[in-house]
C-alpha positions, 0 to 999 in steps of 0.5 A: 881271901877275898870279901864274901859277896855282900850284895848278893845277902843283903839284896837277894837274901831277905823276905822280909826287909827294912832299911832306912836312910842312914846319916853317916857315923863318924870315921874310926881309926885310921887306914884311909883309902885303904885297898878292900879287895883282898883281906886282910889289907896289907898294913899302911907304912909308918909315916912318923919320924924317928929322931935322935930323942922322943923330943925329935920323934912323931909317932904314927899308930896307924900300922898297929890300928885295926881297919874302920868300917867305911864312912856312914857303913850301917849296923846289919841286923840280920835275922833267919827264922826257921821252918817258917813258911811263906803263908805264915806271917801276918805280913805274907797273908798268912793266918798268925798274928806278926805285928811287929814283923807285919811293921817292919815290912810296911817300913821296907820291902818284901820279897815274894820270890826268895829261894832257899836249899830245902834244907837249913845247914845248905841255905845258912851257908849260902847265906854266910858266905855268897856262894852256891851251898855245892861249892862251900861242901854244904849239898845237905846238913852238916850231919849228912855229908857223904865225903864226896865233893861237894858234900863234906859238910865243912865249909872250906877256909877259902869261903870267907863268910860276911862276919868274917869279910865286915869284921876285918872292915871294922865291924864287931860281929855277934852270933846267936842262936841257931848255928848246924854249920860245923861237923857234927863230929866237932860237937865235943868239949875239945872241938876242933873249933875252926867251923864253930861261929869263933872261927869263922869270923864272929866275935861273939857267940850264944846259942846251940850247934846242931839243927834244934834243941829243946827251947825249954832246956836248950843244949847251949854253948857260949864262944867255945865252951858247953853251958849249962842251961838257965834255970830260972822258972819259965825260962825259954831260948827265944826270949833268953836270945833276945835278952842276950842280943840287946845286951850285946848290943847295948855293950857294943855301942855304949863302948864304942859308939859309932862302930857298926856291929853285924849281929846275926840273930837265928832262932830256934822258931819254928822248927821242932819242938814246937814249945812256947808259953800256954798263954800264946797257944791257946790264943789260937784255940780254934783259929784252925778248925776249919781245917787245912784245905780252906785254910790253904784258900783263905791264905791265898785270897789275903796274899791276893789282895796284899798283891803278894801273888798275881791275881790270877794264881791258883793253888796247885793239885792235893798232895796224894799223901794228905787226906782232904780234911772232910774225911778226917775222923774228929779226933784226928782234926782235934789232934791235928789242929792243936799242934798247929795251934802250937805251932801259931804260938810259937811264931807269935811269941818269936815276933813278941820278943822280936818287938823288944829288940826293935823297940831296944834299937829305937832306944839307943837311937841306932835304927835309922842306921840299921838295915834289918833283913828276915829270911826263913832257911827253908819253907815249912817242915814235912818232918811231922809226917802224915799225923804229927808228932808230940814226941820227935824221937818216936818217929825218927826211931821209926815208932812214930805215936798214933793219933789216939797215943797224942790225943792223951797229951793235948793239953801238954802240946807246947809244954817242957813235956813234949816235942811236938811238931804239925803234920806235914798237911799244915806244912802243905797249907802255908807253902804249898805250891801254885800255879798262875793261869799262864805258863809262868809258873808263880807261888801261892806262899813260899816256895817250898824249899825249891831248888837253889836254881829257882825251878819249881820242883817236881813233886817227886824231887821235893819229896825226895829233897825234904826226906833226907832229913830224916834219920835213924837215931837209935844210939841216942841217949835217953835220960829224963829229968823229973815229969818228963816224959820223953827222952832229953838228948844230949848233943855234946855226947852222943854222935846221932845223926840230927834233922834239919 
């Protein structure tokens, strides 16, 4: 098996990137001048002494002692977002306050040209692995693959991922968070488990399988088996995800202090259902009312002068399917700003509980020997349709909500109650694409989920590209726990196709 091409993730895979100069750990174990190019490495021969008696004898563990990470190897801290586009932090000219993230990148380096899949299962594999998401069986989500080449939906055992390469390089390796790489057909109790993070070179995982899950009351599995969520008041995935990071953390380098981790951290934020506190919801209460159309300007102008984009960048036609936002009703612009407003908070509250693990990492004294990388999987989501939805499932079984059924719920936006999501006019106002004044084509905000070749799409293709994620889920189950209003869906029972 030869190493996944970690050049490739950790120079070409970031948005947003910070990484200082590291003095080099202390050297574990033994194997030196060991052959990395092919894992695993053959064993070194014994090189003691058998005499007659133990008296007369030398031992030499080094045949029975795992491979150490090369000297001064740094701790890779790799974090993917979701749905998040390239006008949406702080840092990128966007309109929600990222502080902690807005630091990371005056530490590092930003990237104003990092190309994804258009869909999440796709861009994670390429991502894990170093290859072409065609190559690895990943051309769509796990849960729509087709049993052609190409797209089996099962990553091939001859694709070793990073965790797998850095932990037979003596790392440990951790997995939490957002996983949607393993057939949605091994979603069971009895696996098969070889696709889950276990097989596929993490040491460790905490988090959810398939493409989302209520961050509220998440469907959560730990290493190999299903959990029950915890029920503490206020509970919420993306806190709980961060608890559980610096805690494995803290665990790794207090018992074996000097041995680098690869940590990979996928958040829930900001795909659907938009769920986060109240408190940092309504910290965006009218922030949005000027409507998406200037919203679209007032983030271009701040990328400019960040020298995000090139002056002369222009943003690209309307979206024949988006209405200018002077011609709204007023009920739909108070609609369809709280959902955004929802949206804000939620990515708000993901750079809130951000800020603690770096804070944890500054404590432990590891960061200056950590290369930290943020990457989104996609750029913003069109799921929410033209109106946006506060309950996910209607749409998908093709009963999408009117403006004036949501309108009942405003004040519920974000809460266990709902399952909201932006229209796809909020999507187009952070990631939409631009053009320059010169025949080289650039980006106002993210590529919006652009080809995996780096070309611009057309507008046809992208639509094509982004609505196959999009699904027919009448068997479904629908149970509901008290006050609820909508449907609970359980992952571990039913086989529904699942979104992006």
């Amino acid at each position: 098996m030869k190493p996944a091409a970690i050049v490739w993730i950790f120079l070409v895979g970031c948005s947003v990137v910070a990484a200082q100069a590291a003095e080099p750990a202390p050297a574990q174990g033994t194997w030196a001048g060991a052959d990395r190019t092919v894992l695993p490495p053959p064993a070194p021969e014994f090189k003691g002494k058998i005499g007659f008696n133990y008296k007369e004898s030398t031992p030499d563990w080094a045949p029975a002692l795992p491979l150490s990470a090369p000297e001064g190897a740094p701790n890779v801290l790799l974090i993917v977002l979701d749905d998040v586009g390239f006008g949406h932090l702080g840092c990128y000219g966007g309109p929600v306050e990222t502080p902690n993230l807005d630091q990371l990148a005056a530490r590092g380096l930003r990237y104003n040209n990092f190309h994804t899949t258009a869909l999440c299962s796709p861009s994670r594999g390429a991502l894990l692995t170093g290859r072409n998401h065609h190559a690895i069986g990943l051309a769509a989500i796990t849960e729509a693959a087709t049993g052609f080449p190409g797209n089996y939906g099962n990553i091939p055992r001859s694709a070793a991922t990073i965790a797998e390469t850095l932990k037979q390089n003596g790392y440990n390796t951790l997995a939490l968070g957002k996983w949607h790489l393993a057939p949605y057909t091994a979603y069971t109790a009895a696996g098969p488990f070889d696709r889950w993070p276990l097989g596929l070179g993490f040491e460790k995982f905490y988090g959810f399988l398939g493409g989302e899950t209520d961050q509220w009351a998440p469907l959560l599995v730990q290493d190999n088996h299903f959990i029950e969520a915890p029920s503490k008041p206020g509970y919420h995935l993306t806190e709980d995800l961060v608890d559980r990071a610096i805690a494995d953390i803290r665990d790794q380098q207090q018992a074996n202090t000097g041995r680098p981790f690869f940590l990979y951290l996928a958040l829930g934020a900001n795909h659907a259902p938009l769920h986060a506190p109240k408190a940092f919801i309504e910290k965006y209460r009218g922030k949005f009312d000027q409507g998406w159309d200037q919203a679209r300007e007032e983030t271009l102008a701040r990328q400019k002068e960040l020298g995000i984009v090139p002056p002369n960048t222009r943003l690209s036609p309307r979206d024949p399917l988006i209405k200018a936002w002077s011609d709204l009703t007023d009920l739909q612009k108070k609609v369809y700003c709280r959902l955004q407003e929802a949206y804000a908070g939620m990515l708000d509250h993901a750079d809130h509980h951000l800020g603690r693990l770096f804070a944890a990492l500054d404590a432990l004294g590891a960061r200056d020997n950590t290369l930290i990388m943020v990457v989104s999987d996609n750029g913003a989501s069109q799921e929410g349709l033209q109106h946006g939805v506060t309950n996910t499932d209607r749409y998908r079984n093709y009963d999408p909500e009117t403006v004036e059924e949501m309108a009942k719920h405003l004040d519920e936006i974000g809460s266990p109650a709902t399952d909201p999501l932006y229209p796809m006019a909020g999507r187009w106002s952070a990631t939409r694409r631009s053009r320059s004044g010169s025949k080289t084509r650039t980006w106002a905000a993210t590529p919006t989920r652009s080809s995996s070749r780096g070309r611009p799409r057309s507008r046809t293709a992208e639509r094509s590209a982004t609505s196959t994620t999009t699904w027919s889920t009448s068997c479904r189950p629908s149970w509901k726990r008290p006050g609820c209003r909508r449907p609970r869906r359980s992952m571990a029972s039913c086989r529904c196709l699942w979104p992006a």
